[in-house]
N, CA, C and O of each residue as an XYZ file, in Angstrom:
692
protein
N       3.640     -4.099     10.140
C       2.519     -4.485     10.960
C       1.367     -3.510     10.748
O       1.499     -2.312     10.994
N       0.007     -4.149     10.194
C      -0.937     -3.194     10.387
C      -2.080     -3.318     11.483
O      -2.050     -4.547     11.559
N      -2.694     -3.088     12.046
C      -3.965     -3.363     13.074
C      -3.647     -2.757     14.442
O      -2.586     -2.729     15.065
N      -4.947     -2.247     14.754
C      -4.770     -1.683     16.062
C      -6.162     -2.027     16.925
O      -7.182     -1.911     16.247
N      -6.318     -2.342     18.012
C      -7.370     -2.514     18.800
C      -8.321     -1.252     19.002
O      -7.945     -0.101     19.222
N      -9.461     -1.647     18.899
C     -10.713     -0.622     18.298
C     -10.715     -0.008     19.828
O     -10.885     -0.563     20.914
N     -10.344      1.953     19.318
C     -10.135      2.683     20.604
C      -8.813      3.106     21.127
O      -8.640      4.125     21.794
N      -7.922      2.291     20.795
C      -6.380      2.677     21.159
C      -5.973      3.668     20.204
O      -6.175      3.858     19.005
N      -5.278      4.287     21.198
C      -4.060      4.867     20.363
C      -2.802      4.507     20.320
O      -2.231      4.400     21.406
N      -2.008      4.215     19.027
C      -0.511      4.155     19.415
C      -0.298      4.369     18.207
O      -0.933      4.136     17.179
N       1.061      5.031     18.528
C       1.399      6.294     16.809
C       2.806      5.221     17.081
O       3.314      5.015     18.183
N       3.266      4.606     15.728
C       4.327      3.991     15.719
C       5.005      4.572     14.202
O       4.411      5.358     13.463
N       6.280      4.036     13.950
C       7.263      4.071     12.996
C       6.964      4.282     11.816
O       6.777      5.433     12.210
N       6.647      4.335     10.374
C       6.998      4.081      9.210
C       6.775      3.061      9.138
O       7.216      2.470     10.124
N       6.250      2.384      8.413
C       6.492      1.292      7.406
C       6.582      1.336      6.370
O       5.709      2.054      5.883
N       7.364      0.831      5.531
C       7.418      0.619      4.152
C       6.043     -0.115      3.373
O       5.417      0.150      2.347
N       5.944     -1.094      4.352
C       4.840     -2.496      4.185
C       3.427     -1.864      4.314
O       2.435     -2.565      4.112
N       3.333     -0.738      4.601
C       1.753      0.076      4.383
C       1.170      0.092      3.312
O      -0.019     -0.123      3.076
N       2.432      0.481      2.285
C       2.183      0.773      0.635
C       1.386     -0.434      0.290
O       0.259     -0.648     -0.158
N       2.425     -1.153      0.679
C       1.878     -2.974      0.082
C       0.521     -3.201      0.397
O      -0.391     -3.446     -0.393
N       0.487     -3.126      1.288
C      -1.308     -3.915      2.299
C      -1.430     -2.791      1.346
O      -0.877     -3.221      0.334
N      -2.049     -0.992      0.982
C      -2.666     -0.838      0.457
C      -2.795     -0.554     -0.801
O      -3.574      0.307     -1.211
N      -1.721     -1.549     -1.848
C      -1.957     -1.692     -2.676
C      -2.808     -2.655     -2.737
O      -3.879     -2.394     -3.285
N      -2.589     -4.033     -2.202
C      -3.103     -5.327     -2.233
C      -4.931     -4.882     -1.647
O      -5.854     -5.069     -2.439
N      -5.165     -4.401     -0.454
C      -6.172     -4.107     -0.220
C      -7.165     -3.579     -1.520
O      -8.258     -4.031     -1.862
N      -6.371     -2.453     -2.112
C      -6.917     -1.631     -3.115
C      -7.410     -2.314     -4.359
O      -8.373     -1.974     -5.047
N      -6.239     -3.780     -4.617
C      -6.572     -4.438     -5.860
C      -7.808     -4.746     -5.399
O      -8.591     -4.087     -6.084
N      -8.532     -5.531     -4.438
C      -9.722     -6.371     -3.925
C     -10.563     -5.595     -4.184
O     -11.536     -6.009     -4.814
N     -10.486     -4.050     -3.755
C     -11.621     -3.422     -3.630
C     -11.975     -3.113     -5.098
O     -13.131     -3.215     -5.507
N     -10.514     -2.573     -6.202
C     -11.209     -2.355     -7.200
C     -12.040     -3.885     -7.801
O     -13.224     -3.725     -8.096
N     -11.440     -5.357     -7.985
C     -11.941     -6.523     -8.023
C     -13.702     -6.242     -7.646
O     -14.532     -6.301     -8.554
N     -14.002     -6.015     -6.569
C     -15.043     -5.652     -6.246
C     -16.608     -4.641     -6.537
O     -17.834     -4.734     -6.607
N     -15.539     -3.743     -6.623
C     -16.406     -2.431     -6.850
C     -15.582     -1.480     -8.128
O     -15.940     -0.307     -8.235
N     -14.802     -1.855     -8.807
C     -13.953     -1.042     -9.786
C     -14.695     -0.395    -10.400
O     -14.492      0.817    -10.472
N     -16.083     -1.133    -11.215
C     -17.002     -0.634    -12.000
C     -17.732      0.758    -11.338
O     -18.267      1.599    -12.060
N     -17.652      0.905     -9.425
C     -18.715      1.865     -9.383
C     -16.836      3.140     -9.037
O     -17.002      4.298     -8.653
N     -16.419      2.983     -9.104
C     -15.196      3.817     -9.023
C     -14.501      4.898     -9.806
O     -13.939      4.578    -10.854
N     -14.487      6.104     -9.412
C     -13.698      6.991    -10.182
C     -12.090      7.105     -9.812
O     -11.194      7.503    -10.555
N     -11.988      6.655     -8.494
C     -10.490      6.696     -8.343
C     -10.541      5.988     -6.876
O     -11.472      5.722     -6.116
N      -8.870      5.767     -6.800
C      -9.032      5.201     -5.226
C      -7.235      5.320     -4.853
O      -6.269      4.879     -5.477
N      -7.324      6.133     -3.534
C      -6.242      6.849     -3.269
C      -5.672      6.495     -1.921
O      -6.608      6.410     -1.126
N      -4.827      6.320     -1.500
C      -3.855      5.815     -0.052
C      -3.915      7.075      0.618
O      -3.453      7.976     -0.082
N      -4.268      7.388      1.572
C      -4.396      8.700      2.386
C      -4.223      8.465      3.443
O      -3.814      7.304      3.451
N      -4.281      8.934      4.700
C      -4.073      9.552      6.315
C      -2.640      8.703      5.875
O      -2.176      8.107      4.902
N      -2.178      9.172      7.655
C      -0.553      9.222      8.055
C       0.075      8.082      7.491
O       1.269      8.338      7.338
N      -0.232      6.845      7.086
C       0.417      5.888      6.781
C       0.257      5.959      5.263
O       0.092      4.823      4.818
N       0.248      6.865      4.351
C       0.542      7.108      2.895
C       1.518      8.405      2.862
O       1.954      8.944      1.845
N       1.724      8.727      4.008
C       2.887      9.399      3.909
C       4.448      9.151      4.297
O       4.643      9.169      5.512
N       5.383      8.965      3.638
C       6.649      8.002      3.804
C       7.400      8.650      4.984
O       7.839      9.793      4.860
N       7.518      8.133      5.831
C       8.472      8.517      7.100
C       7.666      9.494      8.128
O       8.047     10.512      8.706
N       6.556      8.891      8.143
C       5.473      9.796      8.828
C       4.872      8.620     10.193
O       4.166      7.652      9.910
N       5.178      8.845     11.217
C       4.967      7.977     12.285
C       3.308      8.104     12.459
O       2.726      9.189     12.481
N       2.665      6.837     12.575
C       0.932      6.907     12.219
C       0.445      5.548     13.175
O       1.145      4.589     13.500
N      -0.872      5.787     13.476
C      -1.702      4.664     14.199
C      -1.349      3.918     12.687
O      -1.478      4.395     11.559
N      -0.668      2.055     13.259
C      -1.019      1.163     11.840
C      -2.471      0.844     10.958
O      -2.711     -0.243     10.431
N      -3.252      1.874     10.926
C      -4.322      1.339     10.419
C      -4.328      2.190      9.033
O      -4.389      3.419      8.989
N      -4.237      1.133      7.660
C      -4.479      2.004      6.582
C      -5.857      2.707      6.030
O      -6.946      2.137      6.097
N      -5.699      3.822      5.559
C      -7.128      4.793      4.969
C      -6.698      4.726      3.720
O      -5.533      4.675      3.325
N      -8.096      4.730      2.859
C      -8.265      4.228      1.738
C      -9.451      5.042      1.585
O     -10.530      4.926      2.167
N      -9.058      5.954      0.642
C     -10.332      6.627      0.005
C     -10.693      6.202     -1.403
O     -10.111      5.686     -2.357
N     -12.207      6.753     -1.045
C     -12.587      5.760     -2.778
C     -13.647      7.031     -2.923
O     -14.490      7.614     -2.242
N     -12.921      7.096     -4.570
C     -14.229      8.273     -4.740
C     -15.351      7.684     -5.797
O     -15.244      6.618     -6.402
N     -16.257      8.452     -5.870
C     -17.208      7.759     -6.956
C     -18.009      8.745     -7.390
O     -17.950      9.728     -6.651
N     -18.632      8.844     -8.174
C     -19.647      9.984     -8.987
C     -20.473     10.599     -8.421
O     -20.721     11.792     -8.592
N     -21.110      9.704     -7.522
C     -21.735     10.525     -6.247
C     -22.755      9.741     -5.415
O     -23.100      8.560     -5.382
N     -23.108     10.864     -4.749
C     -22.704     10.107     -3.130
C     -24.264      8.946     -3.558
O     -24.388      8.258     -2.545
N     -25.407      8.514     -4.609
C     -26.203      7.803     -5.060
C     -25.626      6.402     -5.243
O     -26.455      5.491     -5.217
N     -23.754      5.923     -5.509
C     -23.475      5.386     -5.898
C     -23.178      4.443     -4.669
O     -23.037      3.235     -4.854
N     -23.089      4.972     -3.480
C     -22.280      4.449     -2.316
C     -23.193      3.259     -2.054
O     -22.540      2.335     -1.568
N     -24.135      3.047     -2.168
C     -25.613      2.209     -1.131
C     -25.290      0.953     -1.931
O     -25.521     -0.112     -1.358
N     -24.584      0.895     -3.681
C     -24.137     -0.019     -4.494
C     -22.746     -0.684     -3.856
O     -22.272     -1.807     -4.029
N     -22.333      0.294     -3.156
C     -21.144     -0.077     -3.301
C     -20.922     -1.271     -1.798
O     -19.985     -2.070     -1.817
N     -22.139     -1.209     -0.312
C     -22.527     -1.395      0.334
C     -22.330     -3.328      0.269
O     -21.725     -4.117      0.995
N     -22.836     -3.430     -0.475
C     -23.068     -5.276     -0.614
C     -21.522     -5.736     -0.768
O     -20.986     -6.358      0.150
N     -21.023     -5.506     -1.610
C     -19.883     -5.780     -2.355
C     -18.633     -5.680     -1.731
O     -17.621     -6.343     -1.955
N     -18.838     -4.655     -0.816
C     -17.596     -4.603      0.239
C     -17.749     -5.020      1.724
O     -16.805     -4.996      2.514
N     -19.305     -5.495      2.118
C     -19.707     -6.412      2.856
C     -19.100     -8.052      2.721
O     -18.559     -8.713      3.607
N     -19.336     -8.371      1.571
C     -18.805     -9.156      1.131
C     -17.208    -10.105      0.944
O     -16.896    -11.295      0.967
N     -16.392     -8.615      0.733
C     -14.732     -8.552      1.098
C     -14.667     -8.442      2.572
O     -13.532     -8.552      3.035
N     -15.560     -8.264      3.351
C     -15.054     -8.728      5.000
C     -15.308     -7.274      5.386
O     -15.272     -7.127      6.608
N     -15.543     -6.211      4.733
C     -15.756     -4.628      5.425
C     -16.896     -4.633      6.442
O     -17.989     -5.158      6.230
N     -16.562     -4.032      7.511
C     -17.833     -3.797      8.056
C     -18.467     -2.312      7.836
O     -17.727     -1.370      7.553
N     -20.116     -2.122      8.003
C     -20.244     -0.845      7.459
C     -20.528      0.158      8.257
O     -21.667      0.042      8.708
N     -19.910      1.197      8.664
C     -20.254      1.958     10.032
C     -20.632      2.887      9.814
O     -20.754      3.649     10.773
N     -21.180      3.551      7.976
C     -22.041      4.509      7.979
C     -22.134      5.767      7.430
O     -20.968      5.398      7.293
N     -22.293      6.815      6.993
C     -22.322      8.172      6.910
C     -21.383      8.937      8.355
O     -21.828      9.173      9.478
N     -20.032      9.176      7.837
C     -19.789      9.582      8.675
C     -19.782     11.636      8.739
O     -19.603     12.556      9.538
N     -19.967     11.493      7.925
C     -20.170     13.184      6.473
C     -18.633     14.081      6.904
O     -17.558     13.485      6.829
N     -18.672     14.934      7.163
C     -16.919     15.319      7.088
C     -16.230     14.789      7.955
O     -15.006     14.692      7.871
N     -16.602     14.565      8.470
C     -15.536     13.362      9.575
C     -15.061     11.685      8.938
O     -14.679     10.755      9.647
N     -15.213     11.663      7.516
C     -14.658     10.488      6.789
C     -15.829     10.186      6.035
O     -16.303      9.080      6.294
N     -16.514     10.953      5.054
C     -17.255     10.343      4.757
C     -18.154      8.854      4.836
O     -18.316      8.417      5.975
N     -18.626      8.218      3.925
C     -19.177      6.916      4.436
C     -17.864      5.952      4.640
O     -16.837      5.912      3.963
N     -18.207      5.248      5.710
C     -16.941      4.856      6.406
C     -17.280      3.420      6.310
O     -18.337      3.124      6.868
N     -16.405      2.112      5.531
C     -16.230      1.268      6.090
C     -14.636      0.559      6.925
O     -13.519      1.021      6.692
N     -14.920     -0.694      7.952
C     -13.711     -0.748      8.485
C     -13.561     -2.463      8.220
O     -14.447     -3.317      8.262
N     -12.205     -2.602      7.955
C     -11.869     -4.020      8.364
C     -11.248     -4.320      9.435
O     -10.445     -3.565      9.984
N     -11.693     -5.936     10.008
C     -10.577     -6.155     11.195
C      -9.415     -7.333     10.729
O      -9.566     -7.904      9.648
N      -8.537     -7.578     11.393
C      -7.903     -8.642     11.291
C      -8.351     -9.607     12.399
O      -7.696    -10.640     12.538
N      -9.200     -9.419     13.047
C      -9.630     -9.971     14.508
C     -10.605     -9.515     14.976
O     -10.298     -8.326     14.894
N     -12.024     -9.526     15.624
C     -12.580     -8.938     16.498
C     -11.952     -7.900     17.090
O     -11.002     -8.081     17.853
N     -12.419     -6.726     16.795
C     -12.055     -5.418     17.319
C     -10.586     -5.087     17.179
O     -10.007     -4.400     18.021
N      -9.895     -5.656     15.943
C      -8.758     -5.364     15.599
C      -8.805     -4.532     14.377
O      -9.224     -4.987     13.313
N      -8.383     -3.323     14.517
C      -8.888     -2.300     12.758
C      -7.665     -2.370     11.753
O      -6.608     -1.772     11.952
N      -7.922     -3.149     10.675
C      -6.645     -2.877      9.670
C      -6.781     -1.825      8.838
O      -5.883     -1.165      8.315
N      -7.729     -1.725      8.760
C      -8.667     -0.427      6.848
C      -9.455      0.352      7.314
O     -10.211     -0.159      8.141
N      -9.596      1.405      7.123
C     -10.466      2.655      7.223
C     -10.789      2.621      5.590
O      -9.881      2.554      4.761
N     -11.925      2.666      5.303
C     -12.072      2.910      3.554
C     -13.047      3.834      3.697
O     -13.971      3.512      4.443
N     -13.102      5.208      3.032
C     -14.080      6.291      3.507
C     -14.416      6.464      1.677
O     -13.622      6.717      0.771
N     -15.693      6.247      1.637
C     -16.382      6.432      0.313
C     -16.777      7.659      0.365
O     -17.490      7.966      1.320
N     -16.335      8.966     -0.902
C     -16.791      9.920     -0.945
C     -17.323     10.011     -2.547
O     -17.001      9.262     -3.470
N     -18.131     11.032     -2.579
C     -18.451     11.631     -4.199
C     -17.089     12.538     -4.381
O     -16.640     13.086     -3.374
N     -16.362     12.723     -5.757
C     -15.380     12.832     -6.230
C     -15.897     14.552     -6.045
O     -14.957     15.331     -5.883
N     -17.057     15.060     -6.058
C     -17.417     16.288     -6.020
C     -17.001     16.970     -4.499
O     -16.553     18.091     -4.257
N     -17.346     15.785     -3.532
C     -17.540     16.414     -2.306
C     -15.657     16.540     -1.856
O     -14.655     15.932     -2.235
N     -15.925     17.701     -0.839
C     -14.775     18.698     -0.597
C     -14.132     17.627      0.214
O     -12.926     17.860      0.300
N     -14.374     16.872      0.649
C     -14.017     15.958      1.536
C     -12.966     15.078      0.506
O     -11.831     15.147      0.977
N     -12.984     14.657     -0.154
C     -12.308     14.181     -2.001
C     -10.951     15.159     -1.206
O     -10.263     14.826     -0.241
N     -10.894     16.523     -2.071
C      -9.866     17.281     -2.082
C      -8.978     17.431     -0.708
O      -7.768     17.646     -0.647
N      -9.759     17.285      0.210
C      -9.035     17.501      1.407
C      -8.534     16.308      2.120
O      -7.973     16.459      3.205
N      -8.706     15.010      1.548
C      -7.561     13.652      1.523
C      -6.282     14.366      1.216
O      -5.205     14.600      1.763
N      -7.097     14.680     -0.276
C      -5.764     14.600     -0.913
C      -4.372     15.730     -0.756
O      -3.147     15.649     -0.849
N      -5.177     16.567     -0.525
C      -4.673     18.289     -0.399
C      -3.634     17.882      1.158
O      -2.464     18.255      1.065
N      -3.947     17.313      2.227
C      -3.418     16.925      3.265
C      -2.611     16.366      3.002
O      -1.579     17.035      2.961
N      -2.456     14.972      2.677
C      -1.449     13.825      2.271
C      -0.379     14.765      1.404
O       0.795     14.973      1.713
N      -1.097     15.285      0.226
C       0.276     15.995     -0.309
C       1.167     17.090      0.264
O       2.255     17.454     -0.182
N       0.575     17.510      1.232
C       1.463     19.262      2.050
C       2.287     17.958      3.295
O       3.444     18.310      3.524
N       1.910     16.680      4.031
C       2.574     16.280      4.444
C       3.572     15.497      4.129
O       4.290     14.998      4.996
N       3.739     15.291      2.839
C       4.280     14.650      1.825
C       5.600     15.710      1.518
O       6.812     15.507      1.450
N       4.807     16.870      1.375
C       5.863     17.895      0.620
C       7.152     19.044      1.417
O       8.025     19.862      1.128
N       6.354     18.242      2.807
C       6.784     19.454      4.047
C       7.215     18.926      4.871
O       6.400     18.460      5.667
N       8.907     18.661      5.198
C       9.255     17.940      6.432
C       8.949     18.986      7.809
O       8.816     18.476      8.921
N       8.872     20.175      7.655
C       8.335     20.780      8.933
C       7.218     20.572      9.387
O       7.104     20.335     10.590
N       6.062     20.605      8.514
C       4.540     20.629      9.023
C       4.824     18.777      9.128
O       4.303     18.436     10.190
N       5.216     17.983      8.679
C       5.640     16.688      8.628
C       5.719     16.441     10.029
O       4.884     15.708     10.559
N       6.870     17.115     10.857
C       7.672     17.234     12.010
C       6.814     17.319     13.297
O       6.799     16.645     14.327
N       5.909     18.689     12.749
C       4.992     19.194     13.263
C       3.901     18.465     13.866
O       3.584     18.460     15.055
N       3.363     17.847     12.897
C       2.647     16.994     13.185
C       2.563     15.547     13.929
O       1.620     15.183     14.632
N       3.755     14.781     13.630
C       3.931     14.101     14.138
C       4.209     14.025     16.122
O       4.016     13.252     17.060
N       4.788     15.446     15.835
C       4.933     15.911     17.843
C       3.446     16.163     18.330
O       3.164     15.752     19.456
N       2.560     16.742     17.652
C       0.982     16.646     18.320
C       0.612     15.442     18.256
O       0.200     15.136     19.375
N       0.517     14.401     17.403
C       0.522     13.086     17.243
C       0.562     12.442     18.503
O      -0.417     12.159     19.194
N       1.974     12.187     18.806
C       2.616     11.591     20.279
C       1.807     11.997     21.552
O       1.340     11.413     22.530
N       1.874     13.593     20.959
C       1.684     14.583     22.532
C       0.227     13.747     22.539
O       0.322     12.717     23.207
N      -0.881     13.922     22.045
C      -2.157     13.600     22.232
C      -2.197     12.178     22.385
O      -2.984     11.761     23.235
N      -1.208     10.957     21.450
C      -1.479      9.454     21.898
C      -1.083      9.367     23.676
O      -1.418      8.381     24.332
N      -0.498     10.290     24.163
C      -0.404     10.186     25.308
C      -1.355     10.735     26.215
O      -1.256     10.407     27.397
N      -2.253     11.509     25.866
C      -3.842     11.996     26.531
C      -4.980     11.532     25.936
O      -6.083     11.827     26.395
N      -4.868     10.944     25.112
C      -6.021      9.973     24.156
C      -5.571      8.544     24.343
O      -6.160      7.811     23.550
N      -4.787      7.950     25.068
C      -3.855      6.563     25.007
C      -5.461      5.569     24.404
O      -5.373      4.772     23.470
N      -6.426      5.760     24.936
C      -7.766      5.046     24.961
C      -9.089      5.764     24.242
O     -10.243      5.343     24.160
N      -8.555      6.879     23.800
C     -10.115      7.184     23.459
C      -9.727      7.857     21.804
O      -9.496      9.002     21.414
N      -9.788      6.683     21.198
C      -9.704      7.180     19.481
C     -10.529      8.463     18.890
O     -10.122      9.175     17.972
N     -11.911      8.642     19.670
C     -12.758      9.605     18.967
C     -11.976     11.108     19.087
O     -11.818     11.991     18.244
N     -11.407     10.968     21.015
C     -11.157     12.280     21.119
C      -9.798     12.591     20.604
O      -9.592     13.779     20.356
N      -8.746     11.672     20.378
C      -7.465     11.797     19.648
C      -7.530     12.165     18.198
O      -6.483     12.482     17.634
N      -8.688     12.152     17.527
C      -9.418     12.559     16.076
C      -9.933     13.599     16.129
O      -9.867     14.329     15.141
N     -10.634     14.030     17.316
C     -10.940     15.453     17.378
C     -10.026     16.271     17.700
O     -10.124     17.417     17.259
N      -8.953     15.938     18.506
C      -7.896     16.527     19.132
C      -7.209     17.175     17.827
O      -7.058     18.394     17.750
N      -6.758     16.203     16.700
C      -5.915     16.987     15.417
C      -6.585     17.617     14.817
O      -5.890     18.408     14.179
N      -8.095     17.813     14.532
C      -8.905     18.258     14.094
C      -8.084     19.845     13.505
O      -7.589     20.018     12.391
N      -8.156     20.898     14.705
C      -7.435     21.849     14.488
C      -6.396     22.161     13.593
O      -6.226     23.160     12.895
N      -5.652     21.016     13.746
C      -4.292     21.576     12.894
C      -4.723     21.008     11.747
O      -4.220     21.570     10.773
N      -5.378     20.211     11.494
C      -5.771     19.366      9.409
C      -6.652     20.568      8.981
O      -6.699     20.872      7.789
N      -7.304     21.213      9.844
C      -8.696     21.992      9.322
C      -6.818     23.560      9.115
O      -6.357     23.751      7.989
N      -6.350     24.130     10.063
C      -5.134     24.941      9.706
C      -4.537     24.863      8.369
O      -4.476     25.709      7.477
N      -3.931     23.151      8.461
C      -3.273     23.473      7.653
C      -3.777     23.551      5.946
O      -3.178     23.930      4.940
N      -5.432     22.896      6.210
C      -5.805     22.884      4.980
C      -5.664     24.363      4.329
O      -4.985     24.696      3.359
N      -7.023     25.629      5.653
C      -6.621     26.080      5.024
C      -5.536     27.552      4.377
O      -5.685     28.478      3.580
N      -4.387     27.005      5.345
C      -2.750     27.465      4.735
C      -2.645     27.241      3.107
O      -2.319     27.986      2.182
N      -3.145     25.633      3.201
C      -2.895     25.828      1.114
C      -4.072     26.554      0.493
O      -3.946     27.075     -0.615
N      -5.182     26.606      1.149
C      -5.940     27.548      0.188
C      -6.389     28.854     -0.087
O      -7.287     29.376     -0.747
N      -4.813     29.447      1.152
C      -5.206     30.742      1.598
C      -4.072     31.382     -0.272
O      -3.987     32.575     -0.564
């Protein structure tokens, strides 16, 4: 199951079926925009296997730079994205899909392959990937906060803030 109502929180199970939607998602987008693309990568909690996550998949897309994004704008309008903008380290340019009015399936955050924001998808996904403790870890702040954020997505995003900005930088210490 992917989609969550715009604003909720709820941190659920694993899925296997994440991969899928964002492979399938990913084919469309490259279909779409492949030409303005340097890469395009499965990231936040639901690209990590056995990692309990809000169902909404993130999808980063990098591109040559950040000149390329305003191209990329029509084209994923088009695939049903809506466009919510420059979000700058807080997800770069951000578009979202719904399955419904105010239902979020896709987070797709367009970055330049330069900007630090690129590395720190990826640098994250892989230490939670590689680390059933910080894995563990995370997932218990997860819960703890869907239960003081049950309704307010912005502040449950600021809330982990701390520990992604930690653990980043743990790997680059």
């Amino acid at each position: 199951m992917i989609g969550l109502k715009k604003g909720v929180v709820q941190i659920v199970a694993y899925d296997a079926d994440w991969e899928k939607s964002f492979e399938n998602e990913s084919d469309q987008v490259r279909h779409y925009i492949g030409h303005l693309v340097m890469d395009i990568q499965h990231v936040g909690s639901t690209s990590v296997p056995g990692l309990h996550s809000k169902p909404i998949i993130d999808i980063a897309v990098a591109v040559s730079d950040a000149e390329v994004i305003s191209q990329c704008r029509g084209p994923l309008c088009t695939l049903s994205y809506i466009n919510r903008g420059n979000m700058g380290e807080n997800g770069g340019y951000l578009f979202v899909k719904e399955s419904e009015p105010n239902v979020i399936t896709h987070h797709l955050h367009i970055v330049a392959i330069t900007d630090p924001q690129w590395d720190k998808y990826l640098l994250f996904r892989d230490a939670l990937t590689a680390d059933i403790t910080l894995r563990e870890r995370y997932v218990g702040l997860k819960k703890k906060l869907q239960r003081r954020y049950s309704q307010d997505r912005k502040g449950y995003t600021t809330a982990k803030s701390d520990f992604i900005r930690e653990t980043l930088k743990n790997i680059n210490s």
